[in-house]
C-alpha positions as CSV (number, residue, x, y, z in Angstrom):
1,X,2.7,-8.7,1.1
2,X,6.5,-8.8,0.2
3,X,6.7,-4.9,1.1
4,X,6.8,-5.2,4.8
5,X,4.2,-2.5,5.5
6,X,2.2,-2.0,8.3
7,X,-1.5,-2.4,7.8
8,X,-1.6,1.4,8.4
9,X,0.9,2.2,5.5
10,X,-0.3,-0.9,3.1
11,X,-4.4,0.7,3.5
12,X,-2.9,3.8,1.7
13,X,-0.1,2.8,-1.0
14,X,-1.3,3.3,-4.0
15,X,0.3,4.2,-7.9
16,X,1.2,7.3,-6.9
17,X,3.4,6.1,-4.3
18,X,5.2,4.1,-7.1
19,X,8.7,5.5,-9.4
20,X,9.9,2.6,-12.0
21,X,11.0,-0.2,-9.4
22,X,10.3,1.2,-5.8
23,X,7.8,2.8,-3.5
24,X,8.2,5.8,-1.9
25,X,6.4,7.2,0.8
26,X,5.5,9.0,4.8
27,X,5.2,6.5,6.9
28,X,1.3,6.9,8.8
29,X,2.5,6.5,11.7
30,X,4.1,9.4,13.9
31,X,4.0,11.3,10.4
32,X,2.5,14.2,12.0
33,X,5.0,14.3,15.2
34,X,8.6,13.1,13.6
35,X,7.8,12.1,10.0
36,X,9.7,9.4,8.0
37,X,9.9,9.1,4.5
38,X,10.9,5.6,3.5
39,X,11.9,4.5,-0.3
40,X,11.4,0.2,-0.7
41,X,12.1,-1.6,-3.2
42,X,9.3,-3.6,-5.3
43,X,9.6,-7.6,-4.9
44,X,9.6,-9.4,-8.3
45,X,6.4,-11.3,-7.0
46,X,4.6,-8.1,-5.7
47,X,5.7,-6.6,-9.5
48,X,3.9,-9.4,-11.3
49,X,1.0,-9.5,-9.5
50,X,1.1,-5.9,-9.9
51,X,1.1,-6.0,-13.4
52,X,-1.7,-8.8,-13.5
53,X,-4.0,-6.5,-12.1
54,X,-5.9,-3.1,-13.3
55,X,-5.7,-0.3,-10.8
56,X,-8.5,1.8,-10.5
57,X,-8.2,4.6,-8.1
58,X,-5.6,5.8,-5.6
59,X,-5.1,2.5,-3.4
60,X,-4.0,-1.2,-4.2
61,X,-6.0,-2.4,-1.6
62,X,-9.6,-2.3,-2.6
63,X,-12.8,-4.0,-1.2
64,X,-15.1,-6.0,-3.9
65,X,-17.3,-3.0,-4.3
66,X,-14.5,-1.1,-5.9
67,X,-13.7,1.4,-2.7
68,X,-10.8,1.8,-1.0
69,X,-10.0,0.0,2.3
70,X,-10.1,1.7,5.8
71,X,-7.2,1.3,7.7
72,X,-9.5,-0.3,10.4
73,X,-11.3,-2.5,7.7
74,X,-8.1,-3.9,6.0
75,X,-6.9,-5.2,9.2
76,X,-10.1,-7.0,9.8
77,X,-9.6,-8.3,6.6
78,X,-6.6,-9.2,7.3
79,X,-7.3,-11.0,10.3
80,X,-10.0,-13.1,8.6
């Protein structure tokens, strides 16, 4: 939320992805055909809740057990 990611992209951002107040990034999709690198800029809300939260690991997006989301099983997630 408040990035405007595609289920694809948002299953992979992680802290790594992050420099001071934006995101930057390949885009999944077509990145192995005509690859896009995108730099976006961090919401106020998404910083805060950011900063609320400990990151363990590469991704944002992890499942209760502590492992990262599929790309499959965040959008079922998602959908629920």
């Amino acid at each position: 939320m408040f990035t405007g990611f595609r289920v694809s992209d948002a299953a992979l951002i992680g802290p790594q992805h992050r420099q001071k107040d934006v995101f930057k990034l390949r885009l999944f999709k077509n990145r192995n055909r005509t690859p896009v690198d995108i730099v976006v800029a961090i919401h106020p809300v998404l910083e805060a809740v950011l900063s609320y939260h400990d990151v363990k690991g590469l991704r944002y997006m992890q499942t209760d057990y502590g492992s990262s989301y599929s790309i499959t099983g965040l959008g079922n997630r998602i959908s629920k």
